[in-house]
N, CA, C and O atoms as a printed pandas DataFrame, in Angstrom:
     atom_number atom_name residue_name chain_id  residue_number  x_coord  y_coord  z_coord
0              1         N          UNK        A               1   16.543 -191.939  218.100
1              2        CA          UNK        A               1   16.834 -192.627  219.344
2              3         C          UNK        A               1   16.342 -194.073  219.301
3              4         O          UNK        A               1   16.888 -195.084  219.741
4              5         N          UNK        A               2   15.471 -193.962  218.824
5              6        CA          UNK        A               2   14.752 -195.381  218.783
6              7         C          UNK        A               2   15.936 -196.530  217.695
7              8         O          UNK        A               2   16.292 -197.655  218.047
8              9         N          UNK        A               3   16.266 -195.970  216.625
9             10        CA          UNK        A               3   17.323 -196.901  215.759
10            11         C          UNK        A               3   18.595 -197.358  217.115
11            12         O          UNK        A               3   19.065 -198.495  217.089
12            13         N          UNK        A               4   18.964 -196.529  218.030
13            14        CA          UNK        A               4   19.839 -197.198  218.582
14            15         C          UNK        A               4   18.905 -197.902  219.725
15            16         O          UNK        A               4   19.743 -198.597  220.300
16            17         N          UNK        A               5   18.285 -198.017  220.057
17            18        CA          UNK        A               5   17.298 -198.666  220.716
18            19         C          UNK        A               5   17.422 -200.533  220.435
19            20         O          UNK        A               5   17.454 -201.471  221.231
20            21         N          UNK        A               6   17.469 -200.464  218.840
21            22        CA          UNK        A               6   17.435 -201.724  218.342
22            23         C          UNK        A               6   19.180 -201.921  218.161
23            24         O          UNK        A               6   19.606 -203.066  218.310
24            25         N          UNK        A               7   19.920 -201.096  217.926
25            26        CA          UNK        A               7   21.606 -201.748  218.507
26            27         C          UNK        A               7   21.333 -202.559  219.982
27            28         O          UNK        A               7   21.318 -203.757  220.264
28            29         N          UNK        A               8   21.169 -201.587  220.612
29            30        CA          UNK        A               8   21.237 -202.423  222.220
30            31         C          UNK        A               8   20.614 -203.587  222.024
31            32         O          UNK        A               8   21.338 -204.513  222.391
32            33         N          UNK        A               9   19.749 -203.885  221.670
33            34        CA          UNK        A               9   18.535 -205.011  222.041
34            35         C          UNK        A               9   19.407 -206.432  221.107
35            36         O          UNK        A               9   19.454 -207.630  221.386
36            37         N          UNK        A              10   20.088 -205.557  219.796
37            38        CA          UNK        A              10   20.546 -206.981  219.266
38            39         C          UNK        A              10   21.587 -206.283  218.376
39            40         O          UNK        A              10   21.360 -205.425  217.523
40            41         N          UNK        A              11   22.793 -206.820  218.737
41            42        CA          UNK        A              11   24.162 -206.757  218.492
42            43         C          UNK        A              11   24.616 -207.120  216.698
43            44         O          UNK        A              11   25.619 -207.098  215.984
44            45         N          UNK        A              12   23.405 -207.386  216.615
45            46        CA          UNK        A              12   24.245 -208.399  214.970
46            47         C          UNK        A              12   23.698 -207.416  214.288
47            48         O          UNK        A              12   23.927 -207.618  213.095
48            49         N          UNK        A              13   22.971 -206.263  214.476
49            50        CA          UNK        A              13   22.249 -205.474  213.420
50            51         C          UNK        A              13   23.765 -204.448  213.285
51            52         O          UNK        A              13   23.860 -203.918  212.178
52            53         N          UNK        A              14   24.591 -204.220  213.991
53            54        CA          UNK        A              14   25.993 -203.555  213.965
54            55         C          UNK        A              14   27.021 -204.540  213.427
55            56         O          UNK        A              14   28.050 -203.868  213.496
56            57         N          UNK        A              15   27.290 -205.463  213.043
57            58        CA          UNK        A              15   28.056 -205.902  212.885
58            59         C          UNK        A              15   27.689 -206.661  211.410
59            60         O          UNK        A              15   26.486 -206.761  211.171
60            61         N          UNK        A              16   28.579 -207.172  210.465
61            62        CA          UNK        A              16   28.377 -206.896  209.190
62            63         C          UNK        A              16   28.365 -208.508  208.692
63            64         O          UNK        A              16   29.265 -209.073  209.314
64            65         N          UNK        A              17   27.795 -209.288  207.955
65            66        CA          UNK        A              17   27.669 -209.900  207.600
66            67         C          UNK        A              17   28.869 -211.411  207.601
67            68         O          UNK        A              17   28.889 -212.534  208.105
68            69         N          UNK        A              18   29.749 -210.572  206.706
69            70        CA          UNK        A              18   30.800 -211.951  206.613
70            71         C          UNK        A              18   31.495 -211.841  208.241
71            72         O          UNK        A              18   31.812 -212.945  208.683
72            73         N          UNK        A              19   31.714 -210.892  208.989
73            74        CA          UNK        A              19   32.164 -210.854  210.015
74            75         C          UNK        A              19   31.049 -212.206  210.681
75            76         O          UNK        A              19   31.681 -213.227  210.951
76            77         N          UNK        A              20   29.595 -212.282  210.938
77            78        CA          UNK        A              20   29.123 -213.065  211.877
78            79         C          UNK        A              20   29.344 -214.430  211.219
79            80         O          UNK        A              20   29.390 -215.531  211.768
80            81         N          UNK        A              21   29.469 -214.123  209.933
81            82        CA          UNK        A              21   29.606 -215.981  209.280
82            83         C          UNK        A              21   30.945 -216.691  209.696
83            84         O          UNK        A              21   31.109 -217.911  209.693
84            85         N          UNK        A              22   31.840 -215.791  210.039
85            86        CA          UNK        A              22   33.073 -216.432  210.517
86            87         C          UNK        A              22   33.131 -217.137  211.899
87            88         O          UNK        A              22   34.143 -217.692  212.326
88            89         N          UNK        A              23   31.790 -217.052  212.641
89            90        CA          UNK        A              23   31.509 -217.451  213.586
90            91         C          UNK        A              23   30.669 -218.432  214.115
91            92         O          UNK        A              23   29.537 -217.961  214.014
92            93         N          UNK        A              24   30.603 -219.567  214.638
93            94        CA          UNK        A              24   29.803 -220.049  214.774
94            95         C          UNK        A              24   28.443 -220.098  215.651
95            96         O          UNK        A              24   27.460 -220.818  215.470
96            97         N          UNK        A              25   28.680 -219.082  216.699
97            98        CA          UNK        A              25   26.866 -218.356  217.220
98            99         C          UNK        A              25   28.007 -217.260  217.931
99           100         O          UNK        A              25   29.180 -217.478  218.233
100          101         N          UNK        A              26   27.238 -216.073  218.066
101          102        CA          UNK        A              26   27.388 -214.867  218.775
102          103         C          UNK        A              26   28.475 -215.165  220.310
103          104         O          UNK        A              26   29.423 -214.513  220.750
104          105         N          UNK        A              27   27.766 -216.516  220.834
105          106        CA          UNK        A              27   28.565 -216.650  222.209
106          107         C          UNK        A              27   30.329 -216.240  222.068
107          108         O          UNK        A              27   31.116 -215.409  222.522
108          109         N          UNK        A              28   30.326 -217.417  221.131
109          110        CA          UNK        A              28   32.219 -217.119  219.793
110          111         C          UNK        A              28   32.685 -215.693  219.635
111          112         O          UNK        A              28   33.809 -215.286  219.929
112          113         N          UNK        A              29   31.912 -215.136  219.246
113          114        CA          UNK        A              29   32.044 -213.519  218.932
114          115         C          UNK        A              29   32.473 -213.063  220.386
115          116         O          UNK        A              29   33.567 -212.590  220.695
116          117         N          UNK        A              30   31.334 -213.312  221.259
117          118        CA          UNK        A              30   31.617 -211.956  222.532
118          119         C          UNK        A              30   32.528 -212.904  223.275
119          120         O          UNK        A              30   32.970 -212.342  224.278
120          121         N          UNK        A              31   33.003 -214.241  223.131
121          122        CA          UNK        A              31   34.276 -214.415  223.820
122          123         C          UNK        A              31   35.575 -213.513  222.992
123          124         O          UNK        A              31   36.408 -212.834  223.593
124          125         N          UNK        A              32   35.526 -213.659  221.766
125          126        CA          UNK        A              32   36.865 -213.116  221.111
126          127         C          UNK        A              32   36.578 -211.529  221.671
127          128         O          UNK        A              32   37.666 -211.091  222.043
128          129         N          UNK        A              33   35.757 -210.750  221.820
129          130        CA          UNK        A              33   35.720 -209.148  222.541
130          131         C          UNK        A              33   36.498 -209.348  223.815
131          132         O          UNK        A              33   37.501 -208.647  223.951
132          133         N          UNK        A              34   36.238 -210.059  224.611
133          134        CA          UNK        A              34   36.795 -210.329  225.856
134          135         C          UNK        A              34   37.848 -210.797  225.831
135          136         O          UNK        A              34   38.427 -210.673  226.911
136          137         N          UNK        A              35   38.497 -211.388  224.949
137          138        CA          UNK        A              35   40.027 -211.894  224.533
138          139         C          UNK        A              35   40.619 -210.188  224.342
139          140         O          UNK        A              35   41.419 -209.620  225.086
140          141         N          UNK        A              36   39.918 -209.603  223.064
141          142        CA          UNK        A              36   40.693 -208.417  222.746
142          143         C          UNK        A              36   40.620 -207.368  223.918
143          144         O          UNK        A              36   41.418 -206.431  223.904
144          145         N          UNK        A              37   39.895 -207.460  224.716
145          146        CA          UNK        A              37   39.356 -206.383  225.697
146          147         C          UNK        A              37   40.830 -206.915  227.002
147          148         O          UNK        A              37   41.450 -206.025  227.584
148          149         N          UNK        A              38   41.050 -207.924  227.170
149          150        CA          UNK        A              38   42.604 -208.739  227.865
150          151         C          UNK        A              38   43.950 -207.967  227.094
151          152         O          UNK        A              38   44.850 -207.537  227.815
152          153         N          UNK        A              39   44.024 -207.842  225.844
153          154        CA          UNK        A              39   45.050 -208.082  224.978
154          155         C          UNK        A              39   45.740 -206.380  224.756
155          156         O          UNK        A              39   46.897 -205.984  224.892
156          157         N          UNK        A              40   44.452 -205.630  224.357
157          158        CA          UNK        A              40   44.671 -204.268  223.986
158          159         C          UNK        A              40   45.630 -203.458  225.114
159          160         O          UNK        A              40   46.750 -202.949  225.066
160          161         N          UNK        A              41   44.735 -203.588  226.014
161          162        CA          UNK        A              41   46.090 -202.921  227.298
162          163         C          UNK        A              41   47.410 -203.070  227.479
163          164         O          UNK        A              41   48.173 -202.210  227.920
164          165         N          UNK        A              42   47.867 -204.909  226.907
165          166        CA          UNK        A              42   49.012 -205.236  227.318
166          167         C          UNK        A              42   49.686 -204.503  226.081
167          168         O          UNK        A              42   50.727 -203.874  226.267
168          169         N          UNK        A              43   49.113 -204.574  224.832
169          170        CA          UNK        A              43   49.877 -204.254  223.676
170          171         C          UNK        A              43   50.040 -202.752  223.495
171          172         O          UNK        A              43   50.767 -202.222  222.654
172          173         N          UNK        A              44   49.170 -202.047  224.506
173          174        CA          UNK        A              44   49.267 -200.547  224.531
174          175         C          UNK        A              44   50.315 -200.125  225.456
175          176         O          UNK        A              44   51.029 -199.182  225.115
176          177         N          UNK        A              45   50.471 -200.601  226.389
177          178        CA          UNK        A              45   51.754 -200.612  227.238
178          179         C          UNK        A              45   53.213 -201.328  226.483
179          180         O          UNK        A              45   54.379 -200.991  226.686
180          181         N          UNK        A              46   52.815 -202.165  225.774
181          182        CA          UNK        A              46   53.938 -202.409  224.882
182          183         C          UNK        A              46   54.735 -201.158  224.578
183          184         O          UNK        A              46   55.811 -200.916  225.125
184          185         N          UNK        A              47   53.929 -200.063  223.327
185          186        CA          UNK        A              47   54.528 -199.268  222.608
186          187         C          UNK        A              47   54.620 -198.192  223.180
187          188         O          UNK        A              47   55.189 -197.248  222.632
């Protein structure tokens, strides 16, 4: 319990290396979630 303890507290320990380098700080990252979190619904109603 405690290992996910440290997910919650900090996000980059889940997420993999070259993924955060493509980014320039975390803020970048959790806007593009919120882009895909907009996008997924419309494209699920698409098909």
């Amino acid at each position: 319990m405690q290992d996910l303890q440290h997910f919650k507290n900090d996000i980059t320990l889940i997420l993999s290396k070259d993924r955060l380098e493509t980014y320039d700080n975390l803020e970048q990252y959790k806007e593009n979630l919120k882009l895909i979190s907009l996008i997924t619904p419309k494209i699920s109603n698409l098909e």
